[in-house]
LOKE-586290 format. One record per residue (C-alpha): residue number from 1; chain; x, y, z. Coordinates in steps of 0.2 Angstrom, whole numbers, plus 2048, in hexadecimal, padded with zeros to 3 digits. Layout:
BEGIN
node num=NUM	chaine=A	east=X	north=Y	up=Z
...
END
This chain:
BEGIN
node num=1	chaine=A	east=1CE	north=9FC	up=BFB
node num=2	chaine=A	east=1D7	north=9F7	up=C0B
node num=3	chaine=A	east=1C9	north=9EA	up=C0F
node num=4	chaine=A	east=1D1	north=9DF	up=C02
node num=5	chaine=A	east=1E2	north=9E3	up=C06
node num=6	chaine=A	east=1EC	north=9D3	up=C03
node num=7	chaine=A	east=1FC	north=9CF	up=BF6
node num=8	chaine=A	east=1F0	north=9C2	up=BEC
node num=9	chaine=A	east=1E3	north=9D0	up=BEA
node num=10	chaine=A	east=1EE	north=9DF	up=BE6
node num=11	chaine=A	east=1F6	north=9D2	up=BDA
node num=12	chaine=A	east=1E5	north=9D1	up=BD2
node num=13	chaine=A	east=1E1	north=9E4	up=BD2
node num=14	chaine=A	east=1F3	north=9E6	up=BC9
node num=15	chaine=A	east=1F0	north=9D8	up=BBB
node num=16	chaine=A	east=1DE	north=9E3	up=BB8
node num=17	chaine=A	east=1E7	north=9F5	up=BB9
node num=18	chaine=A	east=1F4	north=9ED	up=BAB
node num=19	chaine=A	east=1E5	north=9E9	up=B9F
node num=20	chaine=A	east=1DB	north=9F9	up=BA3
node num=21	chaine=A	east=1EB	north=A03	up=B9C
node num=22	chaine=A	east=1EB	north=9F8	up=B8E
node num=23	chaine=A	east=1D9	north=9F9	up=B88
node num=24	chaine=A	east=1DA	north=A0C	up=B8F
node num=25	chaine=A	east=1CC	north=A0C	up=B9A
node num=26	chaine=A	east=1C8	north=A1E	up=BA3
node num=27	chaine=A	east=1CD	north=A1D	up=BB4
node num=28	chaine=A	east=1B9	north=A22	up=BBA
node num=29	chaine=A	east=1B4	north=A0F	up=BB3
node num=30	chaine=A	east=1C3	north=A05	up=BBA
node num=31	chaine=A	east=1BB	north=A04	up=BCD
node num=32	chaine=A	east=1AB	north=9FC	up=BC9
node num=33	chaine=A	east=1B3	north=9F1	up=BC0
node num=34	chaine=A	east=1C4	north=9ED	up=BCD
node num=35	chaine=A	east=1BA	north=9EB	up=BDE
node num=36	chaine=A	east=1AD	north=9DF	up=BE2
node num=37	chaine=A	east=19A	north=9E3	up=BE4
node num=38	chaine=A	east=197	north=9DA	up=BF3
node num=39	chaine=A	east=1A2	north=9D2	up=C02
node num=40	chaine=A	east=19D	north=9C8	up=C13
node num=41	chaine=A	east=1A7	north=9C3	up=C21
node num=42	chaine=A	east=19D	north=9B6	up=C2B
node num=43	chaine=A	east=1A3	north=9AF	up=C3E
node num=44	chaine=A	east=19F	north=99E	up=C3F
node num=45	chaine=A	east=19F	north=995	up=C50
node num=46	chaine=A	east=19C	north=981	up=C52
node num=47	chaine=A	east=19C	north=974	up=C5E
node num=48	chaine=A	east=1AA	north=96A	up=C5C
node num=49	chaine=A	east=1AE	north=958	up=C60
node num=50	chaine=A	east=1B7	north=959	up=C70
node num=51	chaine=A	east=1A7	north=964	up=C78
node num=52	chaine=A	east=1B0	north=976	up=C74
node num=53	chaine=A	east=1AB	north=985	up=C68
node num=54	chaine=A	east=1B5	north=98C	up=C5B
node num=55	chaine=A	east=1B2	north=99A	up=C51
node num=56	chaine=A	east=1B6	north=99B	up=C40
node num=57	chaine=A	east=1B7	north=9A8	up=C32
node num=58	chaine=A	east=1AD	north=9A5	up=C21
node num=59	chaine=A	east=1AE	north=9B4	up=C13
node num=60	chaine=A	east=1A5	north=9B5	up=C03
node num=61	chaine=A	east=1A9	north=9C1	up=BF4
node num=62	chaine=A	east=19D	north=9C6	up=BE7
node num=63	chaine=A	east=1A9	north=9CF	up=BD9
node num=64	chaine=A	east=198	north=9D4	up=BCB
node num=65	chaine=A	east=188	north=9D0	up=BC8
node num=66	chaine=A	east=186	north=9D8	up=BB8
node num=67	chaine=A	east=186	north=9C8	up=BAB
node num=68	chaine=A	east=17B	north=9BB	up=BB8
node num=69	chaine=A	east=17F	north=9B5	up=BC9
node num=70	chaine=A	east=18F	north=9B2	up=BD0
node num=71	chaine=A	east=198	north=9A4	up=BD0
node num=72	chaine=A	east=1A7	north=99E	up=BDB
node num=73	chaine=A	east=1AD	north=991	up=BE4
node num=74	chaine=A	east=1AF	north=98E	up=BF5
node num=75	chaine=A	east=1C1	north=98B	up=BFE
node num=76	chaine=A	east=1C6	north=983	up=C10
node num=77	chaine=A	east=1D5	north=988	up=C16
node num=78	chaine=A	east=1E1	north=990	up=C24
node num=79	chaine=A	east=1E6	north=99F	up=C19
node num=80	chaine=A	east=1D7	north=9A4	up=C13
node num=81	chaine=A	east=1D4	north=9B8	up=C15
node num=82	chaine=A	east=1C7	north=9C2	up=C0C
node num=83	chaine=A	east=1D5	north=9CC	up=C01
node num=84	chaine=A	east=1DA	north=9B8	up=BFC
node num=85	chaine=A	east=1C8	north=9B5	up=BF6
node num=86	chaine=A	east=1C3	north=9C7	up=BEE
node num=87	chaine=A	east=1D3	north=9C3	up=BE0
node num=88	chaine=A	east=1CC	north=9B3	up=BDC
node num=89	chaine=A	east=1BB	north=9BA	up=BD9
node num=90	chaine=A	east=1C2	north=9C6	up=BD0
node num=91	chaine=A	east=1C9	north=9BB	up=BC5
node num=92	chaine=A	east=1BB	north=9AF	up=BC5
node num=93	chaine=A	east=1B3	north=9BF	up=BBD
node num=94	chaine=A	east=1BE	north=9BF	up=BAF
node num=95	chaine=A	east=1BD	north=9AD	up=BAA
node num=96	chaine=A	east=1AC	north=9AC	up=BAC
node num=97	chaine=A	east=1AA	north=9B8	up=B9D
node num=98	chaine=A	east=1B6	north=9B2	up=B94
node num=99	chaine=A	east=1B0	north=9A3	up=B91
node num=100	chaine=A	east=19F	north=9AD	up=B8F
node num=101	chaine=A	east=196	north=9A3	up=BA0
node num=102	chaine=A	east=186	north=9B0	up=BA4
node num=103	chaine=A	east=191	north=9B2	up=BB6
node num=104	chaine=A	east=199	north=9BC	up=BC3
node num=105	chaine=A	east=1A8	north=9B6	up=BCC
node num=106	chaine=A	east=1A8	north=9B2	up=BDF
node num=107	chaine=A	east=1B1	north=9AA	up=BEB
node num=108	chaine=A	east=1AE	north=9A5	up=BFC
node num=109	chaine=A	east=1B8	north=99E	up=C0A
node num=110	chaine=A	east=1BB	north=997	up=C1D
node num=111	chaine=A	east=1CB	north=998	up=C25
node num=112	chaine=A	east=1CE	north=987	up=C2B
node num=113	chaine=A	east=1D8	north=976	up=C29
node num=114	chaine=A	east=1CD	north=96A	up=C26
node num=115	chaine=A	east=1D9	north=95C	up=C28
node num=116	chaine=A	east=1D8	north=961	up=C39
node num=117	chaine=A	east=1C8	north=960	up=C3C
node num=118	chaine=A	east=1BB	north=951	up=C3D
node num=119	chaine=A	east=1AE	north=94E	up=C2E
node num=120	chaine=A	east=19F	north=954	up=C3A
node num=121	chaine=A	east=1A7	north=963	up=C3E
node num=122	chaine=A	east=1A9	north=966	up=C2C
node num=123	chaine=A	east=197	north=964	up=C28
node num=124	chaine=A	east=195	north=96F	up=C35
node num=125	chaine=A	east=19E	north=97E	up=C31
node num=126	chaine=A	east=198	north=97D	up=C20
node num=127	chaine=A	east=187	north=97B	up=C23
node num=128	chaine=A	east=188	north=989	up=C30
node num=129	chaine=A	east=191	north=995	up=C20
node num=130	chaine=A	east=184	north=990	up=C15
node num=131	chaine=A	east=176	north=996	up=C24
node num=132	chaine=A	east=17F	north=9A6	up=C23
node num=133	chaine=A	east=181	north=9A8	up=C13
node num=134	chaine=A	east=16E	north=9A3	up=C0C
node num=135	chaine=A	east=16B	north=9BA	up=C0B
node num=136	chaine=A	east=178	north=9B9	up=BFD
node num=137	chaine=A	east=177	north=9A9	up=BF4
node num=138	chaine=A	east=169	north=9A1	up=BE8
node num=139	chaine=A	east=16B	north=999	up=BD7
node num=140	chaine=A	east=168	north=9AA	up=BCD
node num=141	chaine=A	east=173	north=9B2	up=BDD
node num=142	chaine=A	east=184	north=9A8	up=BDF
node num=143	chaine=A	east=187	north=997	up=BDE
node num=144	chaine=A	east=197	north=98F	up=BE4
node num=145	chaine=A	east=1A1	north=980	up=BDE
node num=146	chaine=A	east=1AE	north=976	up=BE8
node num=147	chaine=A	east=1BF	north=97C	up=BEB
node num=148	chaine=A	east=1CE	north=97A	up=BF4
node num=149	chaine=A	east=1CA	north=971	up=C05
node num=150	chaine=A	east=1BA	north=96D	up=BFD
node num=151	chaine=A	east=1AF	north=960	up=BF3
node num=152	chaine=A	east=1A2	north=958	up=BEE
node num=153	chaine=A	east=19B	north=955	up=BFF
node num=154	chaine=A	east=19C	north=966	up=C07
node num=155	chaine=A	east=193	north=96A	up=BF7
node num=156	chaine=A	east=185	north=95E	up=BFC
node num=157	chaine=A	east=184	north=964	up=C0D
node num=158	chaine=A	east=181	north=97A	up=C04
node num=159	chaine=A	east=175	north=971	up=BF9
node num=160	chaine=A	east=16D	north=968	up=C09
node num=161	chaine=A	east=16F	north=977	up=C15
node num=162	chaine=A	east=165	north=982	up=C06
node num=163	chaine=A	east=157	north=977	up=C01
node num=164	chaine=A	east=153	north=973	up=C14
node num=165	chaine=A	east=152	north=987	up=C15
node num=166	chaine=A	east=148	north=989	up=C05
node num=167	chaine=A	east=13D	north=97A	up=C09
node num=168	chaine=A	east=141	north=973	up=BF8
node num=169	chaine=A	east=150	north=96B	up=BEF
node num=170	chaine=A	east=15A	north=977	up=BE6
node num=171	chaine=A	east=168	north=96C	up=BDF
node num=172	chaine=A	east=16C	north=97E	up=BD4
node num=173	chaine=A	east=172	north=987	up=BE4
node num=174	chaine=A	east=186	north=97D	up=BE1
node num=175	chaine=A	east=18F	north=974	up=BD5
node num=176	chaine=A	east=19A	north=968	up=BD6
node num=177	chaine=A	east=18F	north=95F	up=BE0
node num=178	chaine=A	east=18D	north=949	up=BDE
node num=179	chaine=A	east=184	north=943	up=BD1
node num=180	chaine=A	east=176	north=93B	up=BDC
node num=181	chaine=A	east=172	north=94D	up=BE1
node num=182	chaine=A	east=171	north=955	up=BD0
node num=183	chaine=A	east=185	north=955	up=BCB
node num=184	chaine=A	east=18B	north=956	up=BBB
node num=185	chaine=A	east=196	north=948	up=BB2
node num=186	chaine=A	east=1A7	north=94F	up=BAF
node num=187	chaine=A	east=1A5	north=95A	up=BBC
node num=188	chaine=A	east=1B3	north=955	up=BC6
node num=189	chaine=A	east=1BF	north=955	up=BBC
node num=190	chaine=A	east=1BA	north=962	up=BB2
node num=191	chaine=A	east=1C9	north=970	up=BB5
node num=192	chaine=A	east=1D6	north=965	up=BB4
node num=193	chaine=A	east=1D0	north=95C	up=B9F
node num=194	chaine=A	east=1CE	north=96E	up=B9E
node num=195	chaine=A	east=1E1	north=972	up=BA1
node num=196	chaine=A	east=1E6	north=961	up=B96
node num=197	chaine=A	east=1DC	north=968	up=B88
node num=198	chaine=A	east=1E3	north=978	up=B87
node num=199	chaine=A	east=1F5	north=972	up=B89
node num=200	chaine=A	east=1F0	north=966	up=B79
node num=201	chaine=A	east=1EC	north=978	up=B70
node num=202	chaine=A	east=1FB	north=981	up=B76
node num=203	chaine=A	east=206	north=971	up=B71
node num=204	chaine=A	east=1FD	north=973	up=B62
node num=205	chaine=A	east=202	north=984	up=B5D
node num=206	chaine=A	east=213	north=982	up=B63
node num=207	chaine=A	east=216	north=973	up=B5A
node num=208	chaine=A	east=21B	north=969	up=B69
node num=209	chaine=A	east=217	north=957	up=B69
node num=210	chaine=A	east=20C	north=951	up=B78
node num=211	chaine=A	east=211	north=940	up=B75
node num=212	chaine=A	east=221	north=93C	up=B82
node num=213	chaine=A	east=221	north=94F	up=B87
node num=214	chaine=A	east=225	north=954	up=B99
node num=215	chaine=A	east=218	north=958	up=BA4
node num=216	chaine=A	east=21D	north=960	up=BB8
node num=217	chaine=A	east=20D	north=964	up=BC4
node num=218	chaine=A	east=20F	north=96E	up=BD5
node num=219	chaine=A	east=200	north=96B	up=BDC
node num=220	chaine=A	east=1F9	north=959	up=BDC
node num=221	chaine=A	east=1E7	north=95A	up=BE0
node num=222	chaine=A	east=1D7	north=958	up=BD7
node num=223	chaine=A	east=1DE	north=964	up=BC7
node num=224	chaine=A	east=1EE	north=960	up=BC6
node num=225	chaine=A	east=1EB	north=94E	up=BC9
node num=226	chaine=A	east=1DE	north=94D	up=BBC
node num=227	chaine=A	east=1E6	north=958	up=BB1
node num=228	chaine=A	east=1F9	north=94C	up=BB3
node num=229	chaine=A	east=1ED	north=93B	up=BAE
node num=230	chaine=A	east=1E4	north=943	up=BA1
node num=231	chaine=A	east=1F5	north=94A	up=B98
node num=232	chaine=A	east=1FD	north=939	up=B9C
node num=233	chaine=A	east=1EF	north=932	up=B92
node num=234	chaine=A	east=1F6	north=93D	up=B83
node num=235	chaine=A	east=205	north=935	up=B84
node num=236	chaine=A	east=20E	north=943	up=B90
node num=237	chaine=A	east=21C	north=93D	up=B9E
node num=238	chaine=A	east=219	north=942	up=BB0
node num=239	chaine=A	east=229	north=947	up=BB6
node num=240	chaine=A	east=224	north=950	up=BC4
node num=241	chaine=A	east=218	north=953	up=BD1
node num=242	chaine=A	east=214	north=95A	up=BE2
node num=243	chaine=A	east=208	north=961	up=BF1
node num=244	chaine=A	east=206	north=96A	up=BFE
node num=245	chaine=A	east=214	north=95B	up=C06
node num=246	chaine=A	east=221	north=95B	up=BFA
node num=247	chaine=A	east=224	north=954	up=BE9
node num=248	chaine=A	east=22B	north=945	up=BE0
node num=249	chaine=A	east=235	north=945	up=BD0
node num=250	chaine=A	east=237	north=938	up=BC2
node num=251	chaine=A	east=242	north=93C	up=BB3
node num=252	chaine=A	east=239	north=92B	up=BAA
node num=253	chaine=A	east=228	north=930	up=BAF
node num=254	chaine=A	east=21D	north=92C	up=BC0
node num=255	chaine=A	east=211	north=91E	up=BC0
node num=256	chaine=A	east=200	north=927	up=BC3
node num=257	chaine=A	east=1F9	north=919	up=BC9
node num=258	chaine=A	east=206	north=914	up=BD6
node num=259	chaine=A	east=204	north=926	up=BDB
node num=260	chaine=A	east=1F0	north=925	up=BDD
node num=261	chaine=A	east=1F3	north=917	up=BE7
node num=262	chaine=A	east=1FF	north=91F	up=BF3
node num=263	chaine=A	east=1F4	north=92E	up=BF4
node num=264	chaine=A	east=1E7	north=926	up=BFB
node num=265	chaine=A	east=1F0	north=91B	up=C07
node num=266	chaine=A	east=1FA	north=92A	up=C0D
node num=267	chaine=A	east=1F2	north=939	up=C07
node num=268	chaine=A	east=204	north=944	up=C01
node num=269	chaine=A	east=20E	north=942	up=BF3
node num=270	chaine=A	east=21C	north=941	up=C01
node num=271	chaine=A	east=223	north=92F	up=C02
node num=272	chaine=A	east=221	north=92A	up=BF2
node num=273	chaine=A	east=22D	north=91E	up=BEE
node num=274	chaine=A	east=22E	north=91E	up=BDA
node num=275	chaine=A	east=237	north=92F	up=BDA
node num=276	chaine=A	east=243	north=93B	up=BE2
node num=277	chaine=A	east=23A	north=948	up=BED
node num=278	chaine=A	east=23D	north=959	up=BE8
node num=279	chaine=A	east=233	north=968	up=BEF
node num=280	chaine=A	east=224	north=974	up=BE9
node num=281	chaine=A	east=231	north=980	up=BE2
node num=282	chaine=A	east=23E	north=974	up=BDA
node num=283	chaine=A	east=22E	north=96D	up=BD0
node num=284	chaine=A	east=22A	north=97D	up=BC9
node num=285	chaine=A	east=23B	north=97D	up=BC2
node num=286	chaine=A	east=23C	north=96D	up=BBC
node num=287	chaine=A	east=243	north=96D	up=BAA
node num=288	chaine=A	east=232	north=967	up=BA0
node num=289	chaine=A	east=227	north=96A	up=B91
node num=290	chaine=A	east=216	north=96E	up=B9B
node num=291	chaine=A	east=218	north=974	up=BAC
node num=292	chaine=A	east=207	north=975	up=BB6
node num=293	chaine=A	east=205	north=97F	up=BC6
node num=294	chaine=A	east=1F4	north=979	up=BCC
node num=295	chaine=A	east=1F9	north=981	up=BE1
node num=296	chaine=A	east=1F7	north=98F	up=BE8
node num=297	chaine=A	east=1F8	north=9A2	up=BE1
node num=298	chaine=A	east=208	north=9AB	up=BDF
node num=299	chaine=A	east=214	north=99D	up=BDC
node num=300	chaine=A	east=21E	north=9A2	up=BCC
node num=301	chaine=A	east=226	north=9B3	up=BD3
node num=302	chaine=A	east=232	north=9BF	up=BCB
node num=303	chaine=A	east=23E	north=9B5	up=BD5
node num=304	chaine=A	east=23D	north=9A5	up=BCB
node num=305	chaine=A	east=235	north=9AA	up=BBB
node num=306	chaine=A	east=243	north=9AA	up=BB2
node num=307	chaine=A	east=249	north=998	up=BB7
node num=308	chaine=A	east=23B	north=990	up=BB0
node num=309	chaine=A	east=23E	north=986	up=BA3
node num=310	chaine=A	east=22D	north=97E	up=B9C
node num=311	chaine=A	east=227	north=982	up=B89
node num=312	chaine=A	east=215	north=984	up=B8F
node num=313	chaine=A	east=212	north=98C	up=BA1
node num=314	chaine=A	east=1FE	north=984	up=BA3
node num=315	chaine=A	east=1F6	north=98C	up=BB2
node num=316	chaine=A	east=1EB	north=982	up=BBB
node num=317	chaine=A	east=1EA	north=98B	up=BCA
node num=318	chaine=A	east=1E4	north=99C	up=BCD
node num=319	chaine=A	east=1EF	north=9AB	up=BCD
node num=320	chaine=A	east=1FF	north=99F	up=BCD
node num=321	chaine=A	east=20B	north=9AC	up=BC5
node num=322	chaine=A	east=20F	north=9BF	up=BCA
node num=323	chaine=A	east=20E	north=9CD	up=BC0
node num=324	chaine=A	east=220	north=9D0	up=BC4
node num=325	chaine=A	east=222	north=9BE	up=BBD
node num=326	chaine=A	east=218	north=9C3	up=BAE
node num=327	chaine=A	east=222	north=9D0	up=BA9
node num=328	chaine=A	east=22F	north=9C3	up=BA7
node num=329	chaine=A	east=226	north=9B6	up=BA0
node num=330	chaine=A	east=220	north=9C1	up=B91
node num=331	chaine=A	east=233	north=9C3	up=B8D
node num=332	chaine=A	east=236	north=9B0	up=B8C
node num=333	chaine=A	east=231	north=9AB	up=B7A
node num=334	chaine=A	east=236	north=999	up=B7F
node num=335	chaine=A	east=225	north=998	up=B8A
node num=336	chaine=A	east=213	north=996	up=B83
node num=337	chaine=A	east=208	north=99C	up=B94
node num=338	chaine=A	east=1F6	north=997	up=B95
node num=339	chaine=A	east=1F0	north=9A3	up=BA2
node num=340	chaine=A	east=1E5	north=99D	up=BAF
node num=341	chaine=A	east=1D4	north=9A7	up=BAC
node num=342	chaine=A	east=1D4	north=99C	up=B9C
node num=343	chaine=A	east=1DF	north=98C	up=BA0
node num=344	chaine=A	east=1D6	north=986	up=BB0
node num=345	chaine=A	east=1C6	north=98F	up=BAA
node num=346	chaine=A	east=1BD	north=97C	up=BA6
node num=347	chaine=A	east=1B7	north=97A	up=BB9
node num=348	chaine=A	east=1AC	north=98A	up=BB8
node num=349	chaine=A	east=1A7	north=984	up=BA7
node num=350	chaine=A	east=19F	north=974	up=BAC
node num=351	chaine=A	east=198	north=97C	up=BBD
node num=352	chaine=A	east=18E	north=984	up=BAF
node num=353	chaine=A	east=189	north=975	up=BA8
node num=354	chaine=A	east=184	north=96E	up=BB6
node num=355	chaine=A	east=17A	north=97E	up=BBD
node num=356	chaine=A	east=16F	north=97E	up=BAC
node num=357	chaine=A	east=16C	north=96B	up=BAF
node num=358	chaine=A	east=165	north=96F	up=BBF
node num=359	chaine=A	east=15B	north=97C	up=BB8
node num=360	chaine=A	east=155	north=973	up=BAD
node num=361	chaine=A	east=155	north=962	up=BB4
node num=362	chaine=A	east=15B	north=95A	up=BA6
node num=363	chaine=A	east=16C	north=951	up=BA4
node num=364	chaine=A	east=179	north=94E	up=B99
node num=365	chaine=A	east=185	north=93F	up=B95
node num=366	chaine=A	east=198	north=942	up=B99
node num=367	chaine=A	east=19B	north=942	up=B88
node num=368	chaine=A	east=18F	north=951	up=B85
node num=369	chaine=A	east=197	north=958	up=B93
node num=370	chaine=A	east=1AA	north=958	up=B8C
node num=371	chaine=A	east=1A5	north=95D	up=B7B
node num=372	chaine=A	east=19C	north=96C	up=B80
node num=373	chaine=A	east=1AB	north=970	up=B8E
node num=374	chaine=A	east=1B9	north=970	up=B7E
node num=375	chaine=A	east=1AD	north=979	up=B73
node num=376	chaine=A	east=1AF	north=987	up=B7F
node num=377	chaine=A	east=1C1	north=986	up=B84
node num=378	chaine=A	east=1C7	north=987	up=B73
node num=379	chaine=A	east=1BC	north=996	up=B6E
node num=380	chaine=A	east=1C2	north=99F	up=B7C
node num=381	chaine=A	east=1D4	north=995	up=B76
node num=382	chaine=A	east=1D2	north=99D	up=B63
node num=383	chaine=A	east=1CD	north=9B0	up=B6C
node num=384	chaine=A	east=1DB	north=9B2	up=B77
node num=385	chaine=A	east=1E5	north=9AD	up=B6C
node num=386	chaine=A	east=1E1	north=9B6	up=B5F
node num=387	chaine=A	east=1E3	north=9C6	up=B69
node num=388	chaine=A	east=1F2	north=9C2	up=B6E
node num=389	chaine=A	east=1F9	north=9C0	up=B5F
node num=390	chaine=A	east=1F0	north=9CE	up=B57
node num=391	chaine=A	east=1F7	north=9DC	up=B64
node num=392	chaine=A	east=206	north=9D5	up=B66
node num=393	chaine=A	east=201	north=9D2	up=B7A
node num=394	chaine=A	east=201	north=9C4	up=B87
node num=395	chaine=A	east=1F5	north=9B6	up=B87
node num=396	chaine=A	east=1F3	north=9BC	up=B99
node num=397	chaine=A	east=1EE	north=9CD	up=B95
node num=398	chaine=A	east=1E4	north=9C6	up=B85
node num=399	chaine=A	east=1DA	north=9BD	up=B91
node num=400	chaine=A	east=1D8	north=9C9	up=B9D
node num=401	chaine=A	east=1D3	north=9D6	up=B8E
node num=402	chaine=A	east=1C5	north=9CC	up=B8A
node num=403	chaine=A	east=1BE	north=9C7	up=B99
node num=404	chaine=A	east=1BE	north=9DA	up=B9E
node num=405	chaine=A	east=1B8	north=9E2	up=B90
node num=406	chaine=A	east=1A7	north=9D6	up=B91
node num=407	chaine=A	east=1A4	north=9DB	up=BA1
node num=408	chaine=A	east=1A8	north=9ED	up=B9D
node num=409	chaine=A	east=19C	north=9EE	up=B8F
node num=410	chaine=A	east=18F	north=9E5	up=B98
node num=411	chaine=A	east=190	north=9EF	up=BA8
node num=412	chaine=A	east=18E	north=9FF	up=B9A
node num=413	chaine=A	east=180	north=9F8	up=B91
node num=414	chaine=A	east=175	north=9F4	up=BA1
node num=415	chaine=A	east=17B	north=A06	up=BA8
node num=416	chaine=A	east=17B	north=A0D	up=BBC
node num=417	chaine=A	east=16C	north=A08	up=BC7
node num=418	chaine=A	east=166	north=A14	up=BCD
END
């Protein structure tokens, strides 16, 4: 569809085209499965601070609806476009069913900077998104979840906007939301212990000690932050790290914690002084044992595939590698890739925890909340893997196969309205 037209969405339709050959799908069933059921494109003006107007563009992509609501996160920033958001919905689909959530995928965004722009007239472009987007949304509709550009206060202000609508609280309309409101403990950090956890599997079955292993992250915010400390707390060496600013590099490891501290003094990797600064692309081809990309989509191509050198490729960002980078990929025996439908797939995992909390209005301990959150990741772990192995295929495309196929049957079972 040329609505969607976009390299991150055509990136998407090709990884789901691959897998449809693969499990031999008649072409007649592939549409209803590729595009998305439902898609809105919102113009959203707000006073700002100096006493002008400015319009803004939201989007919002429902991929299906067949398994439960849909379920997506929501992204601030200056590229976002609605080709962008379809293929992570698209993907949120996919994971959502293979980790077996009753969900949808969706994904919603507003093309912005919100560096740029004061707190106020944040809270007011979300809550004016929100006002447009209440015919679409509903806790057995869509929910959304923090993303980049976003947290747990713009989630507060959806559930505020909501509820004021509604005339009631509705603390099940997002996740990701502060505890006071109806958050879940773990929550937060939920995607990136996700990606630590499944690295410690991988490690496992590639025999690959954790303990002094070398760890590069491109991409140093909430996930890849969280999921550097948690591996450091394994025993693993940073080496490596970088945003949106540039990167720093450490051959004897980075001290996390001088790191946190200059983070929140300067709010950039850049500058800091216990490394030498390297860039995005030099970090992705840092010679380590676990390399992370937790930024933004397409950033191992077919042009630096094959210069990677990492034993396990742990994808904590959406859509980080090209199917041309694929294809070269699944030639390198020397690399074990978690794909990221399953290795970033924790934060939609406790999003689900914390919808059935709100629900239910009953909460659990973190401890409750972790245990229940690995119980998942490795039975999804054990089935990809499984397949792979068993047809001799990528742990991308076993993934993908699975996730697919649960939608494919589902959407068969239920049959075609009207």
């Amino acid at each position: 569809m040329d609505a969607y037209d976009h390299p991150t969405f055509q990136m998407a339709c090709q990884q789901f085209d691959f897998v449809a050959d693969h499990l031999q799908m008649p072409e007649s069933e592939r549409p209803r499965l590729k595009y998305p059921k439902r898609a809105m494109i919102v113009s959203l003006p707000i006073n700002c601070e100096d006493g002008s107007t400015k319009v803004y563009t939201g989007f919002r992509v429902q991929h299906h609806l067949t398994l439960g609501p849909t379920k997506g996160g929501l992204r601030f920033h200056p590229e976002v476009t609605l080709g962008e958001v379809a293929a992570l919905a698209m993907w949120m689909s996919w994971k959502c069913a293979l980790t077996g959530l009753p969900y949808g995928g969706a994904k919603g965004g507003i093309a912005c900077d919100p560096h740029r722009m004061s707190p106020r007239e944040v809270e007011r472009l979300t809550r004016r998104y929100t006002q447009e987007m209440i015919p679409f949304i509903g806790p057995q509709i869509d929910v959304m979840a923090p993303d980049m550009g976003t947290n747990e206060q713009v989630m507060a202000w959806i559930m505020d906007s909501y509820s004021m609508h509604m005339g009631y609280s509705v603390p099940s309309i997002v996740t990701g939301k502060p505890l006071s409101l109806g958050g879940s403990l773990g929550r937060r950090e939920a995607t990136g212990r996700g990606v630590a956890h499944l690295v410690a599997r991988a490690a496992d079955t590639i025999g690959l000690k954790l303990k002094n292993a070398t760890v590069a992250v491109q991409g140093y915010g909430n996930v890849g932050a969280v999921s550097a400390q948690t591996l450091a707390g394994f025993g693993a060496k940073i080496i490596a790290v970088s945003d949106v600013s540039g990167g720093v590099y450490n051959a004897r490891g980075l001290n996390l914690g001088k790191l946190a501290e200059h983070l929140e003094k300067h709010r950039m990797v850049k500058g800091f002084s216990e490394g030498e600064p390297i860039s995005n692309e030099q970090v992705l081809l840092t010679p380590c044992d676990v390399l992370v990309p937790a930024a933004m989509e397409r950033q191992i191509t077919g042009a630096n595939a094959g210069r990677i050198r990492c034993r396990i490729l742990a994808e904590g960002a959406n859509g980080p590698t090209t199917p041309e980078a694929d294809a070269i990929l699944s030639q390198r025996e020397d690399i074990f890739v978690l794909p990221d439908i399953l290795c970033n797939a924790g934060g939609v995992v406790v999003s689900y925890f914390e919808w059935v909390q709100d629900l239910q209005s009953f909460f659990w301990g973190e401890k409750e909340v972790m245990e229940k959150l690995h119980h998942i990741l490795d039975e999804a772990y054990d089935r990809v893997l499984g397949n792979s192995r068993a047809q001799k295929i990528s742990m991308r495309t076993a993934a993908l196969c699975v996730g697919i196929q649960r939608v494919r049957e589902a959407k068969a079972i239920r049959g075609l309205f009207p």
